[in-house]
C-alpha positions as CSV (number, residue, x, y, z in Angstrom):
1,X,0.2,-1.4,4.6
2,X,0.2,-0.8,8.7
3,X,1.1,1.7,11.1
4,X,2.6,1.9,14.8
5,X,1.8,2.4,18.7
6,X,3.1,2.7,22.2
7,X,2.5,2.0,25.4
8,X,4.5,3.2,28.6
9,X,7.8,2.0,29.3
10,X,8.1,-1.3,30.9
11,X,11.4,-3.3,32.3
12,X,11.9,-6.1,29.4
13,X,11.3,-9.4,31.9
14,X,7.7,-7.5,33.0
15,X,6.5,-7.2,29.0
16,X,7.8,-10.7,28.4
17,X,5.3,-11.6,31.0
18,X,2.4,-9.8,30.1
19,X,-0.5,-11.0,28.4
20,X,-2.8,-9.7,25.6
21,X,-6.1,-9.7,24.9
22,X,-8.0,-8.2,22.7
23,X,-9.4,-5.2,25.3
24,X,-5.5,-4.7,25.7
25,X,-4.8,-4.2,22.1
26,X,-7.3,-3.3,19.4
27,X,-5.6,-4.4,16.1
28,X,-5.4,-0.9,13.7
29,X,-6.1,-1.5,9.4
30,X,-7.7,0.4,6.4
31,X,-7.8,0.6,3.0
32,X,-3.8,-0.7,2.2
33,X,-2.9,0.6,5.4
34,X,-0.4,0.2,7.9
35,X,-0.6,0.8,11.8
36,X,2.0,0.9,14.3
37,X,2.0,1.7,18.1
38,X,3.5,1.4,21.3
39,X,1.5,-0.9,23.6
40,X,1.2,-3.9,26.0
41,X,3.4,-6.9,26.1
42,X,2.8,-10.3,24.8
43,X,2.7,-14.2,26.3
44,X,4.4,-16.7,23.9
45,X,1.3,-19.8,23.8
46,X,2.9,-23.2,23.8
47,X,0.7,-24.0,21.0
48,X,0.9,-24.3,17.2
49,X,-0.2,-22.2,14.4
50,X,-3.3,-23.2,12.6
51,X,-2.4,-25.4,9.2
52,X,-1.8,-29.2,9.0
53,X,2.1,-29.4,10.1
54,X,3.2,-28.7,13.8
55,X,5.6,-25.9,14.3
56,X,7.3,-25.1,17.5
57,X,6.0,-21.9,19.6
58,X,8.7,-20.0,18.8
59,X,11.6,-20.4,15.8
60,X,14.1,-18.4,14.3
61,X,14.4,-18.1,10.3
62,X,18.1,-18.1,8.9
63,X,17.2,-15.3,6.5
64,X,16.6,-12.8,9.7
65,X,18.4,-14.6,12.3
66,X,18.1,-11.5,14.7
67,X,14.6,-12.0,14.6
68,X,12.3,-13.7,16.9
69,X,8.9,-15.9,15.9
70,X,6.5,-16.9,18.2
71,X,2.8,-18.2,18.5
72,X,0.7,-16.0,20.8
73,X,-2.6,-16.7,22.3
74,X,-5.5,-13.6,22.1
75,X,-8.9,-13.2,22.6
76,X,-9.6,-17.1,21.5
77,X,-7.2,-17.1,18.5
78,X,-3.7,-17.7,17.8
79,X,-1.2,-15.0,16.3
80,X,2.6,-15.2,14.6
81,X,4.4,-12.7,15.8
82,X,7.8,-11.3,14.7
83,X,10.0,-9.5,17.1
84,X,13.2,-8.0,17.7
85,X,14.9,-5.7,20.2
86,X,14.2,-4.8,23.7
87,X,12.4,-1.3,25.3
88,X,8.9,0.4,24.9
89,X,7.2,-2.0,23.0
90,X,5.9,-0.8,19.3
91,X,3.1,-3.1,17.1
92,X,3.9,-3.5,13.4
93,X,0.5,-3.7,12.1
94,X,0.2,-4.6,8.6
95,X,-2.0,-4.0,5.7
96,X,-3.3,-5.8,2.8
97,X,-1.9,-7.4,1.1
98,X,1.1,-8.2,3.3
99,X,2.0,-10.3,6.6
100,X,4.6,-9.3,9.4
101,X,7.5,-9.3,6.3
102,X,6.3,-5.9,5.5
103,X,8.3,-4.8,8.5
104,X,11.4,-6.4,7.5
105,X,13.6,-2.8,7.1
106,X,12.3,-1.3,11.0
107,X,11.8,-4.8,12.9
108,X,16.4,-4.2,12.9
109,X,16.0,-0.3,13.1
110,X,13.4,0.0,15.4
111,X,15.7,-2.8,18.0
112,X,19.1,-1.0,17.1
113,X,17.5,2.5,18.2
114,X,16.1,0.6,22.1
115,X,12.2,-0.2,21.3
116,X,11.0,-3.8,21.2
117,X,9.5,-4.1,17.6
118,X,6.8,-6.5,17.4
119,X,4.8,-7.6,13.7
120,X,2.0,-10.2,14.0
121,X,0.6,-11.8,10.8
122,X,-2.9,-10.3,12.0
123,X,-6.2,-12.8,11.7
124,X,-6.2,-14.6,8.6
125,X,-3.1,-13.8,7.4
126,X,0.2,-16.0,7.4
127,X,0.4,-18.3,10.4
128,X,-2.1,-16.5,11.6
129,X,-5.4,-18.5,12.7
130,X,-8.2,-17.4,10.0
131,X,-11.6,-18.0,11.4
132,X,-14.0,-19.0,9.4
133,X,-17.0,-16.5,10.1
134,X,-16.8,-13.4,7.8
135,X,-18.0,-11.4,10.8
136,X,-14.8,-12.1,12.4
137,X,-13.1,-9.6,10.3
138,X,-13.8,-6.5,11.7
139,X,-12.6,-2.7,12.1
140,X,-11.9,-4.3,15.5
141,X,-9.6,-7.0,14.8
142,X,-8.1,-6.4,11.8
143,X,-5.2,-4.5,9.9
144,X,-2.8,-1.5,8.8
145,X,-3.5,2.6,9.6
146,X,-7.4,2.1,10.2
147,X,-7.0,0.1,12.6
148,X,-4.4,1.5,14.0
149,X,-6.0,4.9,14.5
150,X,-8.8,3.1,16.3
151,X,-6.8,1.7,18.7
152,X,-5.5,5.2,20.1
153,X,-9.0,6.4,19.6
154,X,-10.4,3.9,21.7
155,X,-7.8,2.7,24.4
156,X,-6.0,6.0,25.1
157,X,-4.7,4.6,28.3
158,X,-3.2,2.0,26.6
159,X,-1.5,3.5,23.6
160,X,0.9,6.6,24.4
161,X,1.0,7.4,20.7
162,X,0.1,6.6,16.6
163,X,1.8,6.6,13.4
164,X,-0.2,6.2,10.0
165,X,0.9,5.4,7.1
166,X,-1.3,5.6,4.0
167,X,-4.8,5.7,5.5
168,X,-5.7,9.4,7.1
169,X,-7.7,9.6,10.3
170,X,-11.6,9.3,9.5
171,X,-14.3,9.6,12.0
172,X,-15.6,6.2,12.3
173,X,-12.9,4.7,10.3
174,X,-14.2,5.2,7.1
175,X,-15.8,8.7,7.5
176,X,-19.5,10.1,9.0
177,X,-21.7,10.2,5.9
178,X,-22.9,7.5,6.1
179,X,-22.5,3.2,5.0
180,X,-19.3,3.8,3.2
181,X,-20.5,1.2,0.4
182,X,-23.4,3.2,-0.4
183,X,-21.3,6.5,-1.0
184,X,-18.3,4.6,-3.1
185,X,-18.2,5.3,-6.5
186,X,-19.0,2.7,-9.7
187,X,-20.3,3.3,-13.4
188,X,-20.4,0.8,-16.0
189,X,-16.8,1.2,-16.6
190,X,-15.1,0.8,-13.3
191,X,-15.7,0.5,-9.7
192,X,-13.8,1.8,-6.6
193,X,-11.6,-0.3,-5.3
194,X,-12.6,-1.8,-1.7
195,X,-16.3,-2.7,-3.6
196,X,-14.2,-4.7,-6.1
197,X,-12.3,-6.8,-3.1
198,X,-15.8,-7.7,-1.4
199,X,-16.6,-9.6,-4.7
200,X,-15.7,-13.6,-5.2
201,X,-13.9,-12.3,-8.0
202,X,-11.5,-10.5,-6.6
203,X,-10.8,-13.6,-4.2
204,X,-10.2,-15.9,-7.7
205,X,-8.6,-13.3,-9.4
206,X,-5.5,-12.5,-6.2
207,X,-5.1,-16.2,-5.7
208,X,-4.8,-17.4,-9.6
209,X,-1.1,-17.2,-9.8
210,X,0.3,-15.7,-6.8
211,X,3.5,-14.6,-8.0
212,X,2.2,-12.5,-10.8
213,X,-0.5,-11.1,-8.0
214,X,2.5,-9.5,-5.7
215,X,4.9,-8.7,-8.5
216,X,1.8,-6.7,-10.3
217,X,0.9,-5.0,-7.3
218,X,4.2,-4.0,-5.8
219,X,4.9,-2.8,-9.0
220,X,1.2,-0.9,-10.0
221,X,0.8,0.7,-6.9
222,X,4.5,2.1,-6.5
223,X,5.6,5.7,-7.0
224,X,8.1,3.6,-9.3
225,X,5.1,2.6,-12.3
226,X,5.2,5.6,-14.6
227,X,2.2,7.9,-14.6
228,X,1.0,6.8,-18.2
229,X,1.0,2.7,-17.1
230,X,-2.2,0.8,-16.2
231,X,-2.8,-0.8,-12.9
232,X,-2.4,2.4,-10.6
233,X,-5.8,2.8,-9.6
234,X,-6.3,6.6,-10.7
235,X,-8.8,7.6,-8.1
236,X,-9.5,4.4,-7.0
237,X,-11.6,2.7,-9.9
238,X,-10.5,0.1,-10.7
239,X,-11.8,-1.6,-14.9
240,X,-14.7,-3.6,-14.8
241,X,-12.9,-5.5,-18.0
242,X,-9.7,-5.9,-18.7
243,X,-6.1,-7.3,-17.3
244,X,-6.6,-6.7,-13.6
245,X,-2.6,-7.7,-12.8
246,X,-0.4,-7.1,-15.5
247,X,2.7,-8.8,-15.0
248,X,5.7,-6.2,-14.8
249,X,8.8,-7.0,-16.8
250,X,11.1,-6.4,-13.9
251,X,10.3,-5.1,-10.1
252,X,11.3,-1.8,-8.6
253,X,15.1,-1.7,-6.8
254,X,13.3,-1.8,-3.2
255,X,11.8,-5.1,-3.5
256,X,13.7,-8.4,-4.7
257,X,12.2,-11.7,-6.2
258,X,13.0,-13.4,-2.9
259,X,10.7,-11.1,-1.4
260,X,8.0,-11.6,-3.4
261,X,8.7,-15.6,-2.7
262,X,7.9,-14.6,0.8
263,X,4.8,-13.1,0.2
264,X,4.0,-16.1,-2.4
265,X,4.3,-18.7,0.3
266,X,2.5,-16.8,3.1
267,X,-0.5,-16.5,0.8
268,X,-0.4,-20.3,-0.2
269,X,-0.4,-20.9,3.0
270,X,-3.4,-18.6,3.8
271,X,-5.0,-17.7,1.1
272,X,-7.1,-14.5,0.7
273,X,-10.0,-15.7,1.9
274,X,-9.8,-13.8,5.4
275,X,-7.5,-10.7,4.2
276,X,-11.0,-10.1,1.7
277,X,-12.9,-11.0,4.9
278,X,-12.4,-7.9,6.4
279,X,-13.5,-5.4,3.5
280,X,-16.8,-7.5,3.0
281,X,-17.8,-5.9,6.4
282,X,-16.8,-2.3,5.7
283,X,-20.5,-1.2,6.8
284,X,-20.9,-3.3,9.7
285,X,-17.2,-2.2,10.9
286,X,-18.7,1.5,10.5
287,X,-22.0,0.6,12.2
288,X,-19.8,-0.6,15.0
289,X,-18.0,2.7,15.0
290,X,-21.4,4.5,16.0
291,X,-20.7,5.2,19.4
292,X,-17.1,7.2,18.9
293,X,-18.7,9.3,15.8
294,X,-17.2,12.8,16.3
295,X,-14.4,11.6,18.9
296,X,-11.0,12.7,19.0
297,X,-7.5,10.8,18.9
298,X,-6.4,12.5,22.0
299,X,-2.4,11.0,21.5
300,X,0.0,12.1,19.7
301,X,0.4,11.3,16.1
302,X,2.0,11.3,12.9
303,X,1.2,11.0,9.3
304,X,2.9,9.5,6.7
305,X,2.5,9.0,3.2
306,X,4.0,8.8,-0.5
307,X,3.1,11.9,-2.7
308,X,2.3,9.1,-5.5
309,X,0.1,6.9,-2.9
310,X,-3.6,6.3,-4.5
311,X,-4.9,5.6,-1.2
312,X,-2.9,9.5,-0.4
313,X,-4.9,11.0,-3.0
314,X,-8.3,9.5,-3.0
315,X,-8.7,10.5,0.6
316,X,-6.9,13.9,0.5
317,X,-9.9,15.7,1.6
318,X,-8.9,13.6,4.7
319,X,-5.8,14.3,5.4
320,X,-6.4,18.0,4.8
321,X,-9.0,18.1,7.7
322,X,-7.7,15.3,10.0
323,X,-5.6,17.7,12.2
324,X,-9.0,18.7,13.6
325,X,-9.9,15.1,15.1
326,X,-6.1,14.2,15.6
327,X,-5.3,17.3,17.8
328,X,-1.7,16.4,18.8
329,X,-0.8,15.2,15.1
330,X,2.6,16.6,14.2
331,X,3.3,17.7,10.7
332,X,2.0,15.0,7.4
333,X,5.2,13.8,6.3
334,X,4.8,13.5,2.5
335,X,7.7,11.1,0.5
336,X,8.3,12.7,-3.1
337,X,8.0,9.6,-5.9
338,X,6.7,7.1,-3.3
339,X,3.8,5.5,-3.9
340,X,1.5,2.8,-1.4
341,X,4.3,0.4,-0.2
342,X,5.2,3.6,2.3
343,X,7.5,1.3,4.6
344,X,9.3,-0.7,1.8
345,X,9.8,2.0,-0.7
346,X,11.5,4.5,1.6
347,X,12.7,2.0,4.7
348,X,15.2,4.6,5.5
349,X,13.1,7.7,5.8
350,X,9.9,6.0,7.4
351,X,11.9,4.5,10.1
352,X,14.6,7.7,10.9
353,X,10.6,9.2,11.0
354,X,9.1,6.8,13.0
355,X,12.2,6.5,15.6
356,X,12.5,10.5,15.7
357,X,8.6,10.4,16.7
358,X,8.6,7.7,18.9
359,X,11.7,9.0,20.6
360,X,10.0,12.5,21.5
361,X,7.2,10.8,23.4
């Protein structure tokens, strides 16, 4: 899950040119989020991704022909990138668990409507270098809506606008109360979510049999599972005991067995070792937050979201109240039957949404 950004326009040889660092661009995440925004260009690094076989600094893949890869160099690591089109530029920023494929339906729309779409595999994702330090993984560098509303809340000057998907505005990224872990919910039956994927369970659990992982998930957290069926997270608990991923008998009509072979190889290429990096600092990514408690997103912004999301509904007191930190937020735009996979379950409607927004700033 991810969200977008923006950054003022720009003639296409300049943002070719352009470098980014990581004071340029604050990578935007949350809980399953997804971030998107326009911002400032990127500088292809005549390098190769991290892994053991050497890959070219840029390639094109026969499935997406139209579509651009590249290796990047930022703030000491090295980045995938997808891109297509030319314009404004607007950062993909995906959640967890996903990679730059999550884009897949707006990288095409996004290009056809005159913005240059751009989807890194963030840190420790994909091709994506994956340091090794846990503390690496913060509400700094990492992924989806979270991060992506930090990263207007912070650089302003560098980001002309936000959409969320999923994840609502909180102050500090995951609200004011105080360490989010120490407020999360558990009994001796279940335990919320995001305490769950801090665990070296969760890590063996996810990377047991991959395929079964993504086609459980895409499936459990859709707005297609049916409201009686397990695996939906009601309110975010998730069973102490019991099948963690059942294994759907077939997958929903938005997402194909060759996509979940993308996602398989992706992940045995990076594992889940840094993707669960970055929720095993929840507290430190709030302490980091300190400084901006009570500030405003001062862009404008819009909200998006599945009426069936879990994420949606466990932080609904958020997105009731957010319009009064998010002052130029335009109307929530709430999906009937969709649930977390916002961008893939309703490709048509989030990017017509996103390229309407994007178009009137």
């Amino acid at each position: 899950m991810s969200r977008p950004k923006m950054h003022d326009d720009q003639a296409s040889d300049t943002m070719r040119e352009a470098t980014l660092s990581r004071r340029d661009m604050l990578w935007a995440a949350g809980a399953l989020g997804v971030g998107a925004a326009f911002a400032k260009p990127l500088k292809a690094a005549a390098a190769e991704p991290s892994g053991t076989d050497p890959e070219p600094a840029s390639w094109a893949d026969s499935a997406m022909p139209e579509v651009t890869h590249r290796m990047i160099e930022t703030n000491g690591i090295r980045l995938h990138v997808a891109e297509q089109g030319e314009g404004p530029l607007v950062i993909l920023c995906h959640g967890f668990p996903e990679c730059w494929y999550s884009w897949r339906h707006q990288l095409p729309a996004l290009a056809k409507a005159g913005f240059r779409a751009v989807a890194p595999d963030l840190r420790g994702y994909g091709r994506s270098d994956r340091p090794e330090e846990v503390e690496k993984y913060t509400i700094l560098h990492d992924i989806g809506a979270a991060i992506a509303w930090q990263a207007a809340l912070l650089r302003p000057d560098r980001f002309r606008a936000v959409i969320a998907l999923s994840p609502p505005f909180r102050p500090r990224g995951f609200g004011d109360s105080g360490p989010p872990t120490t407020l999360m919910p558990r009994n001796e039956n279940a335990v919320f979510y995001q305490l769950f994927l801090q665990t070296p369970e969760a890590e063996a659990a996810l990377g047991r049999d991959l395929r079964r992982t993504f086609r459980s998930q895409l499936y459990a957290l859709s707005g297609d599972r049916p409201p009686s069926a397990a695996g939906g997270f009601p309110d975010g608990m998730m069973p102490r005991k019991g099948a963690l991923l059942p294994d759907p008998a077939s997958l929903p009509a938005w997402v194909t067995e060759s996509d979940v072979d993308v996602y398989v190889a992706e992940f045995t290429r990076s594992g889940f070792r840094g993707p669960l990096a970055w929720w095993r600092n929840i507290d430190r990514s709030w302490e980091l937050m300190a400084p901006f408690a009570g500030a405003t997103v001062t862009v404008p912004a819009l909200y998006i979201a599945g009426d069936r999301d879990f994420v949606a509904a466990v932080f609904s007191p958020s997105i009731a109240k957010q319009s009064a930190m998010v002052p130029k937020l335009r109307p929530a735009i709430m999906l009937p039957g969709c649930g977390h996979w916002t961008q893939q379950e309703r490709a048509p409607e989030v990017s017509a949404a996103m390229i309407d927004f994007l178009r009137s700033v």
